[in-house]
C-alpha positions in Angstrom: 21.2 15.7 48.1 24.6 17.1 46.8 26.3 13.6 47.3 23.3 11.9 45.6 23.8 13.7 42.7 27.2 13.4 42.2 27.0 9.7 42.9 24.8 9.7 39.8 26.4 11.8 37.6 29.9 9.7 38.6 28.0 6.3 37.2 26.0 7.5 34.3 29.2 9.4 33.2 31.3 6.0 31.7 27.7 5.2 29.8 27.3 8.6 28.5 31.1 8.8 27.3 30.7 5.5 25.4 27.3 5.0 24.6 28.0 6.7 20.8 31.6 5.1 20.6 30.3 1.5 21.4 26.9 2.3 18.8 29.3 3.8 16.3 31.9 0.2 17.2 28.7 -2.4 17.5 28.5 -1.3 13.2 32.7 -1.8 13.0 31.6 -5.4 11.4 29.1 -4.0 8.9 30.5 -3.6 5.6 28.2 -2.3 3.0 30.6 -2.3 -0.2 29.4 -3.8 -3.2 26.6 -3.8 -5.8 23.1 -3.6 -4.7 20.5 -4.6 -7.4 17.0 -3.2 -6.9 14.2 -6.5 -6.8 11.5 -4.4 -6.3 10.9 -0.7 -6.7 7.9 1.9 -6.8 7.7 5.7 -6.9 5.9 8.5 -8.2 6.9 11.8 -10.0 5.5 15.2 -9.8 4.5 15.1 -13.0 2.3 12.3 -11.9 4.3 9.4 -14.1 4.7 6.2 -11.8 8.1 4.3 -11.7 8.4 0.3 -11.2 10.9 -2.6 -11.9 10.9 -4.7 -15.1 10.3 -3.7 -18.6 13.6 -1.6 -19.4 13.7 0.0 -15.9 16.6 -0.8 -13.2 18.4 0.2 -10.4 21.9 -0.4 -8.3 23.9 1.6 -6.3 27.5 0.3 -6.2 29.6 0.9 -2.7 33.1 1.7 -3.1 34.5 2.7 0.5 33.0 1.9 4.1 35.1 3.4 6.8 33.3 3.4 10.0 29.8 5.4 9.9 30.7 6.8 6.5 30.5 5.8 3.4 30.6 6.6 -0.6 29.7 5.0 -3.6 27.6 5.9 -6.8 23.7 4.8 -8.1 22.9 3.7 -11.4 19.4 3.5 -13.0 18.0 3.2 -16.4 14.7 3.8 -17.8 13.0 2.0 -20.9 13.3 3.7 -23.9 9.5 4.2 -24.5 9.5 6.5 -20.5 9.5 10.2 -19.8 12.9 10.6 -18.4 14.3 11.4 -15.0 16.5 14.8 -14.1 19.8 13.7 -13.0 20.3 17.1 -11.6 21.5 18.4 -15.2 19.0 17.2 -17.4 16.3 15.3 -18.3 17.7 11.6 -18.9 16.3 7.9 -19.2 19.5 6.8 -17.4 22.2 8.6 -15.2 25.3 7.6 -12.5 25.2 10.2 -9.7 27.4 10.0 -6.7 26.2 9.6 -3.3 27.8 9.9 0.4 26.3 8.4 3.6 26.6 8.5 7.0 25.2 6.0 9.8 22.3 7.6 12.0 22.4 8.1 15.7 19.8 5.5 15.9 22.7 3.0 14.9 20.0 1.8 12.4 19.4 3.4 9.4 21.3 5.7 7.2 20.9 9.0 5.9 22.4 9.1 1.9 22.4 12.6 -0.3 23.2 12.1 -4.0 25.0 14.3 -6.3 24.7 16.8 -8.4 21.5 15.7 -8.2 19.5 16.6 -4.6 17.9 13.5 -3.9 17.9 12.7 -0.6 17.2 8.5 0.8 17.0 6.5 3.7 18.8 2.8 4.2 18.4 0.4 6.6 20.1 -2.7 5.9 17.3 -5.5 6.8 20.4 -8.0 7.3 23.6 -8.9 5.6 22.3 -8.7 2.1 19.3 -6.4 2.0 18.9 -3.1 1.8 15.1 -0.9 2.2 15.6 2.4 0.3 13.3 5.1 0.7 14.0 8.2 -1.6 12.8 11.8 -2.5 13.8 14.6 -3.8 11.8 18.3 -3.7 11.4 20.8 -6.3 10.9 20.9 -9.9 11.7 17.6 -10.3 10.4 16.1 -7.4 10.0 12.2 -7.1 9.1 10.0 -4.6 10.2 5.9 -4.4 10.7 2.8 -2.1 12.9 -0.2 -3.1 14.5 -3.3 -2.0 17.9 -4.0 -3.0 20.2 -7.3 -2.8 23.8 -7.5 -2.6 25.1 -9.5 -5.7 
């Protein structure tokens, strides 16, 4: 039973010991700098004002650095004139630039992404090389709730 065991653990051992390095080196050729334009967008506030594309409203969120399963990079977004505004985790705006900082899940997937000073908190997964699904929400006073679709320019 002893030797059994061993025997196990002595071939499992090379695919636990590299089964994160080779997910983590399987996203080496991902690169997800550059300007991402939302194309379609919907959310909700806790004030119960809805949010879509078109009319004055936009998104992007610009990637400056990729390095591995980390990266940084800041989002944009504009509301029309005529909107309740948006807290940028400051104030009540109708458009703001907050940083964000992201990090490749363990599911070698998706990607967990917090923003700054602001608290919202989204999801990517990159749907392929020039597509990104973004679901975001942020809790508290402010709270809002969106999904988007965003294309690399």
């Amino acid at each position: 039973m002893l030797k059994t065991t061993l025997a196990a653990l002595a071939l499992a051992a090379p695919f636990v010991l590299t089964g994160p390095a080779a997910a983590i080196e399987a996203q080496a050729d991902v690169n997800l700098v550059g300007t991402w334009v939302a194309t379609a967008y919907a959310g909700q506030t806790s004030r119960g004002t809805s949010i879509a594309l078109g009319e004055g409203n936009w998104a992007e969120i610009e990637i400056t650095s990729h390095d591995g399963p980390v990266f940084t990079g800041v989002m944009r977004w504009g509301l029309a004139s005529d909107e309740h505004g948006l807290h940028d985790g400051e104030a009540e705006t109708t458009e703001a630039e907050e940083n964000i900082i992201g990090v490749l899940n363990l599911d070698d997937t998706t990607y967990s992404v917090v923003e700054y000073p602001d608290s919202t908190v989204r999801q990517f997964l990159l749907t392929n090389e020039n597509t990104l699904e973004v679901v975001s929400y942020e809790a508290g006073p402010n709270a809002v709730v969106s999904r988007a679709t965003y294309n690399r320019q």
